[in-house]
Structure formats: C-alpha cells, structure tokens
C-alpha positions in Angstrom: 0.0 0.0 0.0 2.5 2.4 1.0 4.6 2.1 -2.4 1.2 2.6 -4.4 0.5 5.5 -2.4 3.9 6.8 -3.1 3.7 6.5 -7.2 0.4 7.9 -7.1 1.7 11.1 -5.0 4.6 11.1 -7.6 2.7 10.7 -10.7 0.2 13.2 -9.4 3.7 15.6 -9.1 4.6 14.8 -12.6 0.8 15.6 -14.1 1.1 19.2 -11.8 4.4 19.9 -14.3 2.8 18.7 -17.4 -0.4 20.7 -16.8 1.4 23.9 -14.8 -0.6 23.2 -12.3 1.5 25.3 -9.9 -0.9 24.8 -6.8 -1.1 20.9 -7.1 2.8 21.2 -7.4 3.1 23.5 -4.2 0.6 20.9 -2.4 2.8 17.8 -3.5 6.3 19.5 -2.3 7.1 20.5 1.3 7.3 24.1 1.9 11.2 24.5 2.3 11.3 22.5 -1.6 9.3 25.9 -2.4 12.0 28.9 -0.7 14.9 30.4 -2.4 18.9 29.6 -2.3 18.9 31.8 0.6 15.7 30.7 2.0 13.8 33.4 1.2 10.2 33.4 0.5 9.1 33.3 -3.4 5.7 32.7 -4.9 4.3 29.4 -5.8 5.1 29.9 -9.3 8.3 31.4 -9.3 9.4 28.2 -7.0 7.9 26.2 -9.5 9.8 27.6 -12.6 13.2 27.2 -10.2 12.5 23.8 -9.8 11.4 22.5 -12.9 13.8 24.6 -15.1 11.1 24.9 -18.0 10.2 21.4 -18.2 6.6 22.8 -17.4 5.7 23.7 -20.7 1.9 23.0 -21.8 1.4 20.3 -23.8 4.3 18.4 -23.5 4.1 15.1 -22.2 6.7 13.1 -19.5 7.1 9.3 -20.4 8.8 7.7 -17.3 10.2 4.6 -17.6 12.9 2.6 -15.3 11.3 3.4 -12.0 12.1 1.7 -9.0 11.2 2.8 -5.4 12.8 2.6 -2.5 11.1 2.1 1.1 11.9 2.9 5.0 10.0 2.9 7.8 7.1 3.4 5.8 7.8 6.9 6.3 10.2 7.8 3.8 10.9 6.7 0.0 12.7 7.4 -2.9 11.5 7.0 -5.9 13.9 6.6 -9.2 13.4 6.9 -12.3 14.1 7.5 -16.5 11.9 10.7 -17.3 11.6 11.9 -21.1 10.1 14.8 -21.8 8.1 14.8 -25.4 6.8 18.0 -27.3 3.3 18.6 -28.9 5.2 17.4 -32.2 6.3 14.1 -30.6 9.6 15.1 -30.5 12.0 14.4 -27.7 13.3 16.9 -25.8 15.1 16.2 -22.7 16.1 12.8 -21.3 16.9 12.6 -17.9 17.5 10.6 -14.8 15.5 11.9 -11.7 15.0 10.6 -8.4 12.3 12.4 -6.1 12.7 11.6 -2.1 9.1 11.1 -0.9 8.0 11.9 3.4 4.8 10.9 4.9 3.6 13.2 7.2 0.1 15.2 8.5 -0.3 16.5 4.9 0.5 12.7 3.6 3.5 12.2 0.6 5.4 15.2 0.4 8.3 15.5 -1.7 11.2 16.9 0.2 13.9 17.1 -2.3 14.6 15.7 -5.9 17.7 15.0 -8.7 17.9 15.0 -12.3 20.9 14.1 -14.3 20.4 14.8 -17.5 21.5 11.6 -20.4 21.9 11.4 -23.9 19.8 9.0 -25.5 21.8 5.4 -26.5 
C-alpha cells in the first residue's frame, strides 16, 4: 500500500508539471522545496519555474520509464526513475534521470527534495 501510495503522490507531481498546475505542485512538495537559495520566501510559481527549469511547458508530455522505489519505515521513499520529456510534435526533448525523495507526514507524501541528471539518449 504504501509504495502505491507513493507512485500515485509522484505521478500526481509529474501531471502538476505537465499541466502547470502550480498549486497541485506547491501541495505535492514541502514548503522548504518551495524557498529560495537563501531561503527566502518566493511565490508558488516562481518556485515552480526554479524547480522544474522549463520542463513545465503545456502540452508536452513526460514518459517515465525505469522506475524503481525505495522504502523505510514506511515513512520515507525514494522514488527513481528514467523521465523523457516529449513535445506537442512528438519530439524528444530532454532525457533525464531523476530521483524524487518522498516523506509521509500530516499533509501525507510530500516531496522533500529531488535530482535530475540529464543523459543522452543510447
């Protein structure tokens, strides 16, 4: 139950960036996630365009692939995972790794913290 709970708070995240759905993105990530490098306070969107460098773009579509996730204490998980990112054309334009660190808490799955890598394609 917990992992399913997990990949739906994570694929609910990765419709949020698909759909700029900046207040279903805020409500998925824990408020620090949302501050500046010097933790100061910025709006939801302008957190949101930090975060997810442009990869927010209407219309495109994220193919993940890969995925694996990680478990412990039923409190914390990691989840890993190929992510493409595929234009209104159906072309490919970014290929990356990512892995998004997931925390149960009052609010349920939050993510705290994330990592993308980008890759070429083989």
């Amino acid at each position: 139950y917990v992992m399913n709970d997990v990949l739906t708070a994570n694929a609910q995240l990765i419709s949020a960036i698909e759909n700029s759905d900046v207040e279903q993105y805020a409500n998925l990530c824990n408020p620090e996630m949302m501050k500046g490098a010097n933790g100061e306070e910025l709006s939801k969107k302008e957190a949101f365009h930090k975060l997810e460098i442009g990869h927010d773009s209407k219309g495109n579509m994220n193919i993940l692939s890969h995925g694996s996730v990680q478990v412990r204490d039923g409190t914390k998980a990691t989840v890993n995972y190929t992510r493409r990112i595929i234009d209104e054309d159906g072309n490919l334009q970014f290929t990356f790794k990512e892995q998004r660190v997931w925390s149960h808490g009052e609010r349920g799955w939050m993510c705290v913290h994330f990592t993308r890598k980008p890759m070429t394609e083989p």
